[in-house]
N, C-alpha and C positions, 0 to 999 in steps of 0.2 A: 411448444408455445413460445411464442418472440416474444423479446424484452415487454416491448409498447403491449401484447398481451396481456402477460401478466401485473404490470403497471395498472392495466387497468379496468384487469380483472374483481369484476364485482361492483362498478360502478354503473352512471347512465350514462355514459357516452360509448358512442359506435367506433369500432376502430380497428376498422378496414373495408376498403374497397366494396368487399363483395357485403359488407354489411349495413351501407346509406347509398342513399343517392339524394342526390342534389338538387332541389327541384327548381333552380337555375338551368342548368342544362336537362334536368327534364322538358322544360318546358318548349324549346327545340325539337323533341320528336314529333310532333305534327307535322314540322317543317324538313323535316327527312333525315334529321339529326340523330346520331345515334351515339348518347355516352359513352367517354369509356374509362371505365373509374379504377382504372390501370397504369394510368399516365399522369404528372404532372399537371398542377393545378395552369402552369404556364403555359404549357404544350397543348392541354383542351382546348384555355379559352382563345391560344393562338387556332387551333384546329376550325371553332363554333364562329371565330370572326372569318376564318377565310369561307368557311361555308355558308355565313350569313350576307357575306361580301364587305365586310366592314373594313376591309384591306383588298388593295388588289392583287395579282396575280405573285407579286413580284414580295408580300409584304407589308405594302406603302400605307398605312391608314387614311381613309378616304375623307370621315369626318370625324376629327378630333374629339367634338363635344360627346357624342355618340358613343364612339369606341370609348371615351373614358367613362362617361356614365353605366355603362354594357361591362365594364371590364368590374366598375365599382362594386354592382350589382351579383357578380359572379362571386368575387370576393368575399362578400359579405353574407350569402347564400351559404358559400363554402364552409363558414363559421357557426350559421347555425343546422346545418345540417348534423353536424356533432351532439350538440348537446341538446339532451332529451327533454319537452318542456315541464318534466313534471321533479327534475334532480334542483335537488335545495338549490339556492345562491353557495352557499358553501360547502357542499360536495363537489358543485362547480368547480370554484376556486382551489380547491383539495386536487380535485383532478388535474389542472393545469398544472398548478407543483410540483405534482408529479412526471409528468408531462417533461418539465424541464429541469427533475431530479433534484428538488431541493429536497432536504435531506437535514432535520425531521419534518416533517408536512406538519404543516400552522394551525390551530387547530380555533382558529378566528379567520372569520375573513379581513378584519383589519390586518393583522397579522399576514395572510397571504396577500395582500398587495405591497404590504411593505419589505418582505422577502423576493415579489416579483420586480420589485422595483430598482431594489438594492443589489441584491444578489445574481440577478442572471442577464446575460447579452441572447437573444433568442431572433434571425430573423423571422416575420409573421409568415411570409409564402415558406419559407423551409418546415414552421409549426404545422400551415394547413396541407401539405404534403407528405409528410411525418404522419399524418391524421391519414389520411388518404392511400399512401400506400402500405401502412401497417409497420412504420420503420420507427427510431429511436429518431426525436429532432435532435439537430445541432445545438448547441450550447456554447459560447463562447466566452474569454474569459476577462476580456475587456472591450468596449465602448471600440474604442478603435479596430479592434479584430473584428468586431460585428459589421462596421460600417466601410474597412475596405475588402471585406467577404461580400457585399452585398450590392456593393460598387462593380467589383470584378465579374460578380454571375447577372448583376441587372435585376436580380431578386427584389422587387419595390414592391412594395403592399399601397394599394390606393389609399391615400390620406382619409378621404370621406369613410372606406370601409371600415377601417380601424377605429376610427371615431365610434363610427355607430356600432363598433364591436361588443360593445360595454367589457366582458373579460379577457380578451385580447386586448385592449384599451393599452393598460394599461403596460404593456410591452412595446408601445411607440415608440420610439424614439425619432428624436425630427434629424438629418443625416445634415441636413442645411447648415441650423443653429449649431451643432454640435461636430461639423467636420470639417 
């Protein structure tokens, strides 16, 4: 049994690959698209734009509005693919905790934003990734280590998705304001 396994053994959330699917890139199989929930949240929806043509040959995004509305949408998909709609608000919150090892798990959900808030550097694409490929996320140990790890891999989580993430929310950090 892997870490992320056992972590999150006995809860509602799904947690691996072969356990969810997305019904973002489900929704592409009509269009001859075929998942593959093996790979990187960034190498998919790199993979679904070039086959949707939203990029050309070379890369190049064709239409800016588009591809970011499409990439938002994928993103935010990605988030609630995970959590099941029937797990409390704070089994929720308890899961994420865990998720990025805070250590003892809050047992308020006031409590667990205020430990997520204080206590952990998390990029969002390495969390949905993490979730995805059944591995431990990264955890970093300061604000700065988070932002020029995130800078270096190009790892950006679409603003609007995290927004409407409600419990990813609150692991935003804006890279602008603060680097």
């Amino acid at each position: 049994m892997t870490t992320l396994s056992y972590l999150l053994q006995g809860l509602h959330i799904k947690e691996s690959a072969e356990t969810y699917h997305n019904v973002y890139f489900e929704s592409f199989r009509d269009h001859g698209f075929v998942p593959d929930y093996g790979v990187s949240l960034k190498t998919e929806f790199a993979r679904l734009a070039k086959h949707q043509g939203w990029v050309d040959k070379k890369g190049k995004i064709r239409n800016r509005d588009q591809y970011a509305d499409q990439k938002c949408e994928a993103f935010q998909e990605e988030i609630n693919s995970f959590f099941e709609d029937k797990a409390s608000k704070l089994e929720s919150w308890q899961t994420l905790c865990r998720e990025v090892r805070i250590d003892p798990v809050p047992v308020s959900i006031s409590k667990c934003k205020k430990a997520l808030r204080t206590e952990v550097f998390v990029n969002l694409v390495d969390l949905m990734n993490a979730r995805r490929l059944g591995r431990e996320v990264k955890v970093f140990k300061s604000f700065a280590e988070l932002a020029k790890y995130t800078h270096s891999k190009k790892l950006y989580y679409p603003l609007d998705a995290a927004k409407a993430g409600g419990i990813v929310r609150i692991l935003l950090e804006d890279f602008h304001r603060r680097y």
